[in-house]
C-alpha positions as CSV (number, residue, x, y, z in Angstrom):
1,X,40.8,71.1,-54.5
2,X,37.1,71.7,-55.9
3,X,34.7,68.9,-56.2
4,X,36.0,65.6,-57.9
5,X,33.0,63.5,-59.8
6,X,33.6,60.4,-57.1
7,X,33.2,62.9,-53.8
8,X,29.6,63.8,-56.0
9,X,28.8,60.2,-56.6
10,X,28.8,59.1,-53.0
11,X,27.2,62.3,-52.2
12,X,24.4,60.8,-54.1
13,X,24.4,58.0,-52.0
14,X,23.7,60.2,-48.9
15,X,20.8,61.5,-50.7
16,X,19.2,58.4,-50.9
17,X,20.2,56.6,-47.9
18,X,19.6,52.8,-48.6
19,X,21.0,49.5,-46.7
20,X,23.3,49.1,-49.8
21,X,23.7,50.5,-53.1
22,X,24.7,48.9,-56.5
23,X,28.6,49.1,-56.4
24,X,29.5,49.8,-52.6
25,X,28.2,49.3,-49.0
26,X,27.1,52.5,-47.1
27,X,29.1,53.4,-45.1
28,X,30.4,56.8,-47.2
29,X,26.4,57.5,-47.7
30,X,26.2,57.3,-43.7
31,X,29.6,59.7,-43.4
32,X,28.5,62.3,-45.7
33,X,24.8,62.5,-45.0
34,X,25.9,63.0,-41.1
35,X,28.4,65.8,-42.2
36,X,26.2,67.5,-45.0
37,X,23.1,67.3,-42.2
38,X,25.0,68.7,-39.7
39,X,26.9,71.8,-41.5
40,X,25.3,72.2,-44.9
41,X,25.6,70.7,-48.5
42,X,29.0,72.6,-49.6
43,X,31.7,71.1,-51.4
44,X,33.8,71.7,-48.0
45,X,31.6,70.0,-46.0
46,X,32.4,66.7,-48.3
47,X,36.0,67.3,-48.3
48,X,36.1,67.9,-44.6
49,X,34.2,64.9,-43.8
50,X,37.3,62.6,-46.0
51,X,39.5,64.7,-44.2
52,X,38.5,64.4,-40.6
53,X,38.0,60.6,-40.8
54,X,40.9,60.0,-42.0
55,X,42.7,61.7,-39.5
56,X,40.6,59.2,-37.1
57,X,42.5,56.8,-39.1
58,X,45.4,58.2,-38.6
59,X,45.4,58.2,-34.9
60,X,44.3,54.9,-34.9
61,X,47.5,53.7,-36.8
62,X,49.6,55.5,-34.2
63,X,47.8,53.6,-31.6
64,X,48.0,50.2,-33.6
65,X,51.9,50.8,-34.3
66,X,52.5,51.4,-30.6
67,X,51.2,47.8,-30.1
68,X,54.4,46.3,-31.9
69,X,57.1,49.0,-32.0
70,X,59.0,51.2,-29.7
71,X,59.4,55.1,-30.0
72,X,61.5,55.5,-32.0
73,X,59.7,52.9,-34.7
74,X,56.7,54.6,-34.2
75,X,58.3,57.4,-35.7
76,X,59.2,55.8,-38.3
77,X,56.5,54.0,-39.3
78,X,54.2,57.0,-39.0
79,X,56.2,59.5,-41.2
80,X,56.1,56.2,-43.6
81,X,52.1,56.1,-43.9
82,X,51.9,60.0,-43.5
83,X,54.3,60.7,-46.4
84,X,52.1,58.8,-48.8
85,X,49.7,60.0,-51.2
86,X,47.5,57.4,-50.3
87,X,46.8,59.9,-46.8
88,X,46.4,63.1,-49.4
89,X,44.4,61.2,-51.8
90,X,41.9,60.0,-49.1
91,X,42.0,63.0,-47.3
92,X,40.6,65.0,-50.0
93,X,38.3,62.5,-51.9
94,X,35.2,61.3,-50.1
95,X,35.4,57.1,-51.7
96,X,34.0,54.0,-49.7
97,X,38.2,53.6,-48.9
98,X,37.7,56.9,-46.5
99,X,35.7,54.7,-43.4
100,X,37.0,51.5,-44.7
101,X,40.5,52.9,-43.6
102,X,39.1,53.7,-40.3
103,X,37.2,50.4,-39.4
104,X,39.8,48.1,-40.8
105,X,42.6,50.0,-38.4
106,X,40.2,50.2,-35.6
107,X,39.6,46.3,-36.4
108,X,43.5,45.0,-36.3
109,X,43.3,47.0,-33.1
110,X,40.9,45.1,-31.6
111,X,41.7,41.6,-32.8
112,X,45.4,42.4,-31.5
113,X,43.7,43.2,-27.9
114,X,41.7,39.7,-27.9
115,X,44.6,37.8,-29.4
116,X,47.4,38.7,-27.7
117,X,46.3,40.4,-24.1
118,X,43.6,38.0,-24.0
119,X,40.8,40.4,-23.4
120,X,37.7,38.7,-24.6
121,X,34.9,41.5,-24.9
122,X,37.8,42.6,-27.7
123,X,36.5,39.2,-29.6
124,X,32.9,40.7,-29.6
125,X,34.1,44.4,-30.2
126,X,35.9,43.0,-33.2
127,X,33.4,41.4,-35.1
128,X,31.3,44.6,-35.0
129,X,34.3,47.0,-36.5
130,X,35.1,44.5,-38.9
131,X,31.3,44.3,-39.8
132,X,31.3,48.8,-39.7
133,X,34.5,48.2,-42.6
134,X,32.5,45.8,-44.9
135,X,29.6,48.0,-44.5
136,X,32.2,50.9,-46.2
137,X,33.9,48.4,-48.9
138,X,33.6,44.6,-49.6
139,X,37.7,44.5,-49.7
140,X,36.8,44.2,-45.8
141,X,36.1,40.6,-46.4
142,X,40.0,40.3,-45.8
143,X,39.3,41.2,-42.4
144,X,37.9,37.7,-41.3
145,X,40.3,35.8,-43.6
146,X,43.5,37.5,-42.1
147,X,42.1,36.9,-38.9
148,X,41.5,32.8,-40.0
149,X,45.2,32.8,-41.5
150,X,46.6,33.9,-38.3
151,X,45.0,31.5,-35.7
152,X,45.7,28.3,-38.4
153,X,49.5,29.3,-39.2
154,X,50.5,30.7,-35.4
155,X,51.4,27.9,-33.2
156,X,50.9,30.1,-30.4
157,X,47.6,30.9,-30.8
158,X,46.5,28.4,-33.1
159,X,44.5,27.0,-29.5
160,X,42.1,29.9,-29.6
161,X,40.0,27.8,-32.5
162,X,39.2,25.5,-29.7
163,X,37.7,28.3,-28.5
164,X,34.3,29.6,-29.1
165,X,35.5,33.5,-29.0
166,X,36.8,33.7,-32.9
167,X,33.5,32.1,-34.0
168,X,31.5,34.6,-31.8
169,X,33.2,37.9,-33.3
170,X,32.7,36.0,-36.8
171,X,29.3,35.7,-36.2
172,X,29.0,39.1,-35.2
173,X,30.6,40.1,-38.5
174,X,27.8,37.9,-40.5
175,X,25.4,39.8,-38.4
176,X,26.8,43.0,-39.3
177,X,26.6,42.1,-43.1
178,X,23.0,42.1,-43.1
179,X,22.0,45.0,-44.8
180,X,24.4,44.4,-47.8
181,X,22.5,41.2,-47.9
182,X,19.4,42.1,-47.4
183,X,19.9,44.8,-50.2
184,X,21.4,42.1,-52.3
185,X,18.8,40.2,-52.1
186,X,16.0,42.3,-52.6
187,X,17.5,43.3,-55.8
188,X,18.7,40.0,-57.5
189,X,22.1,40.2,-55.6
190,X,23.4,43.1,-58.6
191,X,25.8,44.4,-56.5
192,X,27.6,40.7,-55.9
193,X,27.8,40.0,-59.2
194,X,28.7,43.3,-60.3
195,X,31.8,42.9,-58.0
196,X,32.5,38.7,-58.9
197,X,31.1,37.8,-61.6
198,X,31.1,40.4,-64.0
199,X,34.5,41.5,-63.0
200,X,35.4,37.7,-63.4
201,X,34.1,37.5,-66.7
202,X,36.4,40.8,-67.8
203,X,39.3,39.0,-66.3
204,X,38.4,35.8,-68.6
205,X,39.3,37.8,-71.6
206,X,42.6,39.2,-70.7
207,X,45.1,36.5,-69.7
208,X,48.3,37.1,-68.5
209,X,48.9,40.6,-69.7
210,X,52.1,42.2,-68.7
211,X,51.3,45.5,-69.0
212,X,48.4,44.9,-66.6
213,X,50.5,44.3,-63.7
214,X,53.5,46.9,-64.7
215,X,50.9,49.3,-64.6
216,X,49.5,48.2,-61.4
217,X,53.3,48.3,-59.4
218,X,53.7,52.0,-60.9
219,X,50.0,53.4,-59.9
220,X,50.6,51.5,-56.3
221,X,54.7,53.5,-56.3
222,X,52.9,56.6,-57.2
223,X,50.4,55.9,-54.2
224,X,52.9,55.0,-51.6
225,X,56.0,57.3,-53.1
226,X,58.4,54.8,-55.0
227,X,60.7,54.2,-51.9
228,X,57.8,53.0,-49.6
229,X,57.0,50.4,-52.5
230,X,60.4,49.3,-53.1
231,X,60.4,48.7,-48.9
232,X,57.6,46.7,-48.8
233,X,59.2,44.5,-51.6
234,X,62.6,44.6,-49.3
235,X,60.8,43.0,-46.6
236,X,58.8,40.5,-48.5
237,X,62.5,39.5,-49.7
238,X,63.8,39.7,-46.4
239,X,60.9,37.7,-45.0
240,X,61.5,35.3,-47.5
241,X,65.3,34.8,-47.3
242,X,65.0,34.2,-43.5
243,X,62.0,32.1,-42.8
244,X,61.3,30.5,-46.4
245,X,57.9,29.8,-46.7
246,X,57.6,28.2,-43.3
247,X,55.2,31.1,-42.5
248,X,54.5,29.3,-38.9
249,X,58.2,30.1,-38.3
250,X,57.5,33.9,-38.2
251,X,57.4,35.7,-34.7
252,X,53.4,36.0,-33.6
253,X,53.5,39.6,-34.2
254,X,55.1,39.7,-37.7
255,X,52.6,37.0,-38.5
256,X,49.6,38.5,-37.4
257,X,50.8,41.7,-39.1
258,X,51.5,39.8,-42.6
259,X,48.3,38.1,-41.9
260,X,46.3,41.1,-43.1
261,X,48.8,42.5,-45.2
262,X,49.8,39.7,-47.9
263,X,46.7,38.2,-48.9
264,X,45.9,41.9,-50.3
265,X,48.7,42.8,-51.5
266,X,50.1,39.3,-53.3
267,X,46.7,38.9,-54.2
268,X,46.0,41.6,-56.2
269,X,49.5,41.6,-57.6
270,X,48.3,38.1,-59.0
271,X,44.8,39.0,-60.2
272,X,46.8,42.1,-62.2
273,X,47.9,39.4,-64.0
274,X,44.8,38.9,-65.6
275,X,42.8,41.9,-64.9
276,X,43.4,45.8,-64.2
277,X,43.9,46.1,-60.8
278,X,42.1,49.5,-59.4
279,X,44.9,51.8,-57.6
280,X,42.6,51.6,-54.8
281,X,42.1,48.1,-54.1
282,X,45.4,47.5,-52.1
283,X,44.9,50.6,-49.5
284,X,43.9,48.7,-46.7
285,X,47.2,46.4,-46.8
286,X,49.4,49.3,-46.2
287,X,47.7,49.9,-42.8
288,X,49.7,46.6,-41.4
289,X,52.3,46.3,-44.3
290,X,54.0,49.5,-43.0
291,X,54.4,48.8,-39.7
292,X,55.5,45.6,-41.0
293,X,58.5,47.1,-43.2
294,X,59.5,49.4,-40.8
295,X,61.1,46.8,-39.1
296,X,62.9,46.2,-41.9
297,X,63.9,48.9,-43.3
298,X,67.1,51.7,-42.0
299,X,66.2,55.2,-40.7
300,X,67.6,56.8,-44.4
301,X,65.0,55.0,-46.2
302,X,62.3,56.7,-44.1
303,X,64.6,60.2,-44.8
304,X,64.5,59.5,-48.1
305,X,60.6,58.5,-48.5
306,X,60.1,62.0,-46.7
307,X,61.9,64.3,-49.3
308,X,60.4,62.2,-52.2
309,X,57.1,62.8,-50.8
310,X,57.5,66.6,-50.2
311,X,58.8,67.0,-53.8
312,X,55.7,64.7,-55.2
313,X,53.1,66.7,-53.1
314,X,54.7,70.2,-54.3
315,X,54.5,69.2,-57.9
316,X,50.5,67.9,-56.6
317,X,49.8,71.3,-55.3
318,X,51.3,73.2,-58.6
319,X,48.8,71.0,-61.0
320,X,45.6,71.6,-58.3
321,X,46.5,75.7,-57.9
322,X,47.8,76.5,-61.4
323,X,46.4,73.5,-63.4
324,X,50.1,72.9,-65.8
325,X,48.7,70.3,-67.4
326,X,45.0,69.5,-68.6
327,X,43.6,66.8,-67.5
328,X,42.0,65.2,-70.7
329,X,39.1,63.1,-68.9
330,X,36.1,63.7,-66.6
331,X,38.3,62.4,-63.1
332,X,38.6,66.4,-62.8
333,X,38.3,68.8,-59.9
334,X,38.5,71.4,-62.4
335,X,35.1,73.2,-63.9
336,X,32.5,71.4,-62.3
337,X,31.3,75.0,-61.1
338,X,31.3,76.6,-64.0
339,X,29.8,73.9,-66.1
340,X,27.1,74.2,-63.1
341,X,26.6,77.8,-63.6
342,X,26.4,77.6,-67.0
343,X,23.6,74.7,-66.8
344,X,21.5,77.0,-64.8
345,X,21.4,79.3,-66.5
346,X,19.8,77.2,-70.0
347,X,17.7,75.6,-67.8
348,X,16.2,79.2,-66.8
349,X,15.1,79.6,-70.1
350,X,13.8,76.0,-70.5
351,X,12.0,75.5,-66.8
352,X,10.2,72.3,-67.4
353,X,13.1,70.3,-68.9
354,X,14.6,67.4,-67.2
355,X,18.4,66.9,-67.3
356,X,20.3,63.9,-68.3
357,X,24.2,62.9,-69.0
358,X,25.4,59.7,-70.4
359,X,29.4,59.8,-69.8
360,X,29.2,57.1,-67.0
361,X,28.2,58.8,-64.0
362,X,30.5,61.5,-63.5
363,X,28.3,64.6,-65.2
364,X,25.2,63.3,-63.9
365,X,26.5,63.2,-60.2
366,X,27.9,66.1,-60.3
367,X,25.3,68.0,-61.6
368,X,23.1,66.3,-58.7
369,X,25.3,67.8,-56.2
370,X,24.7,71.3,-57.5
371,X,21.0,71.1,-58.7
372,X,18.0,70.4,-56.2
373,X,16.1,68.2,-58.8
374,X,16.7,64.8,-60.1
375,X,19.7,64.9,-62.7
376,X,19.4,61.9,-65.0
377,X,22.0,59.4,-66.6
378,X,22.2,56.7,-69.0
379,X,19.7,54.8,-68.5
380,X,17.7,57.4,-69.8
381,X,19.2,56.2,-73.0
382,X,18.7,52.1,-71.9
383,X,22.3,51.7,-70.8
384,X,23.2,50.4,-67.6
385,X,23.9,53.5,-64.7
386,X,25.2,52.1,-61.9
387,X,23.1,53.7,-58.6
388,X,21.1,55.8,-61.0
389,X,19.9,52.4,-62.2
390,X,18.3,52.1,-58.3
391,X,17.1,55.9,-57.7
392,X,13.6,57.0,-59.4
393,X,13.4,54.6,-61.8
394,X,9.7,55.5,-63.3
395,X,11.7,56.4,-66.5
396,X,7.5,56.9,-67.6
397,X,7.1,59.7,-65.3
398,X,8.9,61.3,-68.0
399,X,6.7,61.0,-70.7
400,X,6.6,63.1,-73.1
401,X,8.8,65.9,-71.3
402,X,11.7,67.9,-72.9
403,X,15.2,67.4,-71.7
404,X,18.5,69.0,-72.0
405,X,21.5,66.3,-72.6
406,X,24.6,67.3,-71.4
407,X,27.6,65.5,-73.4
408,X,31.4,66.1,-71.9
409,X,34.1,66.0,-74.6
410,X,37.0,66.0,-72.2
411,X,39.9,66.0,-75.4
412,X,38.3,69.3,-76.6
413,X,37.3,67.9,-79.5
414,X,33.8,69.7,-81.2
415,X,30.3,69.3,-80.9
416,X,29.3,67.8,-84.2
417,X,26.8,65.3,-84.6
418,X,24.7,64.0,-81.5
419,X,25.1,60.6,-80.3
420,X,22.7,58.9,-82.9
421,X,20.8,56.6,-79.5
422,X,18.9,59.6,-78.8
423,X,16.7,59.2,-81.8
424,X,15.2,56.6,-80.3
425,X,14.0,58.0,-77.2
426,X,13.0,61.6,-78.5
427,X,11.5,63.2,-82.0
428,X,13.8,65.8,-82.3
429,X,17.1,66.8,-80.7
430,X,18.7,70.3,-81.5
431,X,22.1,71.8,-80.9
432,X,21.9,74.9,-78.2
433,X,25.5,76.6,-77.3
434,X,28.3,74.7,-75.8
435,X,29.6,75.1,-73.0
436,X,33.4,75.6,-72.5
437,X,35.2,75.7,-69.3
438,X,38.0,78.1,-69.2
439,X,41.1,78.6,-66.5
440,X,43.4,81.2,-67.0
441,X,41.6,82.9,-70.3
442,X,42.3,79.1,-71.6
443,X,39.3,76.4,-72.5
444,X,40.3,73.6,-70.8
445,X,36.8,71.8,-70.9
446,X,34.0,71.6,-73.2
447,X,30.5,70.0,-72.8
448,X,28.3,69.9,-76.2
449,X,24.5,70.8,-74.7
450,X,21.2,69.9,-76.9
451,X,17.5,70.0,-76.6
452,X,15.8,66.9,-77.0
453,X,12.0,66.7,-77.8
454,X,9.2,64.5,-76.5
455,X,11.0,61.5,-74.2
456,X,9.6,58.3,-75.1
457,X,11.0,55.8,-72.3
C-alpha cells in the first residue's frame, strides 16, 4: 500500500519536532522521527513504524485479556480484535491512533495491576502511560475518567479514594500533559479550541441528524466487521437485561472493563447525534470492549467474524493491488509517486520557484515527504492550514518569488479556470501542462499545475 496523505502529514510533524502541534499531541512525530532517523526517509520505513507498534499493541492486548479470561477466551477474544480492520487500518497508516493504541493498552494494564493485585508502584507507572497516550491523542482523556468511573461505581474498590495512590498516578498524568500545555499556551491554546470549541460550534448547527449517526454505526461495522459490532450491541443488551442500570451491581472486572469502554463508545454514539463522528474516534474503546463481549458472545460468532473478515480483507487487497474502483478524493495511496515525479521534473525547469497546494493539507504533505524544500499550503492563499499554519511562517520571505500551484481535481474533472484567490497574492498566473496520474494505461488522477508571478504575501 503506497503512501496515504495522513502517513505524510504526521511525517511532517517529525520534521518539525515540537511539544505539540495544532491538531494532535506528538507522540506519532516522536514514532516516526525515531524510525525515519534510524533506517531512512522511505515510505516503508513509515508503514513499518505503524506496523510494528501496533503489533506492540497487539501483544499487549494478549497480555491485558489474560488478566480476565481463560485460554480458551483468550482465543477468542484475540481472533476478535485481530480480525478487524481497525488492526489492518492502523497497521498500515501512521495516525496519532497508532501509539495511542499502544499507551492506552499498556495503561488498563497497569491500572488493572494497582487496582486489583494491589501493587502500588503500578499507581505511579500508570499515570505516566496514561500521560505517553494523551501525548499521542487527546481521546486519552478517557483514560483518567474511566479510571474515576470505576473507583466511584465499584463497591469493592470504591476505598482506594481514601487513598492517596489514584490521586498520585493522576497527578502524574497532569504532569505528563505538560508539553500539550505548554504548546497550547504559547500559541493562544489553538489546538484546544480547534478540538472543543470549534468542533462545538459545528455540532451547534446540525441537531439531531439521523443520517449522522446511521453513518457513524456503518463506518464503525466496516471497522470492526459487521458481526463484531452487532456483539458489542449483544452485550450492551445483555448487560442491560441482567443488571439494569445498577452499574455497581456488575462483577469488578466487567466494571472496570466497561469503565473504559462505554463512555467512548455511548458517547460518541450520542455526540453522532449532532455531529459527524470521525471513524476513528471510538478505536480505543474496542481495546476493553472486546474482551468485554467475548464473554458474551458463543464460539460461532467468533467463527463467523473470522470468515467475514477474510472475505472483507480479500476484497481490501483486490482494490490496493488492482485498484477496481477509483477512489474519487485525495484519501488515496494511489499516484502520489508519480505526481511526485512529475513535479520534479517542472520544477527543473523553474529552479527558483516555491511550491504551494491549497486542497487541505493532503498535496502539500505529500509533496513535503518527497521534496527536500519547504512545500507550501493554503495559507499561502490566507486560509487557515492546520500545522502549516505553525511551520515557517515568514510568508514575506517569499516576496516577490515565483511559485508553482499544484491544484488536485480528484473527479477528473478539467483544468479550466484557476481558482480566482490567486489574483490577489500574484500578478500573473499561467496554465503549464497537467499532470494526470495513470494505472493500468487509465488516468485515474489529475492535478491542474500553473505558474504564478510575483508572491505578494
Amino acid at each position: 500500500m503506497g503512501l496515504m496523505p495522513q502517513d505524510a502529514y504526521y511525517f511532517f510533524y517529525s520534521e518539525h519536532l515540537d511539544l505539540s502541534y495544532f491538531d494532535h499531541p506528538s507522540g506519532i512525530a516522536w514514532v516516526l522521527w525515531l524510525f525515519t532517523s534510524l533506517l531512512g526517509k522511505k515510505v516503508f520505513v513509515v508503514k513499518l513504524a505503524a506496523t510494528l507498534v501496533t503489533f506492540c499493541t497487539q501483544a499487549a492486548f494478549v497480555i491485558l485479556a489474560t488478566c480476565f479470561m481463560n485460554v480458551k477466551g483468550v482465543v477468542q477474544a484475540t481472533i476478535l480484535l485481530f480480525s478487524t480492520i481497525l488492526i489492518s487500518v492502523v497497521s498500515l497508516i501512521a495516525t496519532p491512533d497508532v501509539p495511542l493504541l499502544l499507551f492506552w493498552t499498556l495503561s488498563i494494564i497497569a491500572l488493572y495491576q494497582a487496582i486489583f493485585q494491589n501493587k502500588k508502584s503500578y499507581w505511579l507507572l500508570a499515570g505516566f502511560l496514561m500521560g505517553l497516550a494523551f501525548n499521542s491523542k487527546y481521546t486519552a482523556v478517557f483514560l483518567p475518567a474511566g479510571l474515576l468511573m470505576y473507583l466511584v461505581l465499584s463497591p469493592e474498590h470504591r476505598k482506594l479514594l481514601r487513598s492517596y495512590w489514584p490521586y498520585l498516578s493522576l497527578l502524574l498524568f497532569a504532569i505528563m500533559t505538560m508539553p500539550v500545555i505548554i504548546w497550547n499556551y504559547n500559541h493562544d491554546f489553538a489546538s484546544i479550541k480547534f478540538q472543543s470549541v470549534n468542533r462545538a460550534a459545528e455540532a451547534s448547527s446540525d441537531y439531531f441528524n439521523i443520517t449522522n449517526i446511521l453513518g457513524v454505526i456503518g463506518h464503525q461495522a466496516f471497522l470492526l466487521v459487521p458481526v463484531l459490532m452487532f456483539a458489542l450491541f449483544w452485550m450492551l443488551r445483555s448487560m442491560y437485561k441482567k443488571y439494569r442500570l445498577k452499574l455497581s451491581t456488575i462483577p469488578a472486572q466487567q466494571l472496570f472493563l466497561f469503565s473504559f469502554f462505554a463512555p467512548i463508545f455511548i458517547g460518541f454514539l450520542f455526540i453522532a447525534v449532532f455531529y459527524w463522528v470521525k471513524i476513528n474516534w471510538m478505536m480505543p474503546a474496542y481495546i476493553t470492549g472486546i474482551i468485554l463481549a467475548s464473554m458474551y458472545i458463543k464460539p460461532k460468532w467468533v467463527q463467523y467474524q473470522l470468515i467475514a473478515s477474510l472475505v472483507i480483507h480479500f476484497a481490501m487487497a483486490v482494490e490496493i493491488i488492482f485498484y477496481p474502483f477509483e477512489v474519487k478524493s485525495d484519501d488515496t495511496w494511489v499516484g502520489w509517486d508519480q505526481l511526485a515525479d512529475n513535479v520534479k521534473e517542472i520544477k527543473k525547469g523553474h529552479p527558483d520557484y516555491f511550491i504551494f497546494s491549497a486542497d487541505d493539507y493532503k498535496t502539500s504533505a505529500v509533496l513535503n515527504f518527497y521534496f527536500d524544500e519547504m512545500v507550501y499550503s493554503k495559507n499561502i492563499i490566507g486560509e487557515p492550514a492546520l500545522q502549516f499554519d505553525y511551520v515557517n511562517t515568514d510568508l514575506q520571505t517569499l516576496q516577490n518569488r515565483n511559485a508553482i500551484f499544484i491544484d488536485s481535481h480528484p473527479d477528473l474533472s478539467p483544468c479550466g479556470t484557476y481558482p480566482p484567490v490567486l489574483n490577489k497574492y500574484f500578478t500573473q498566473i499561467t496554465p503549464l501542462q497537467p499532470i494526470m496520474v495513470k494505472k493500468g494505461g487509465k488516468v485515474v488522477r489529475a492535478f491542474c499545475v500553473y505558474a504564478c508571478m510575483k508572491y505578494k504575501p
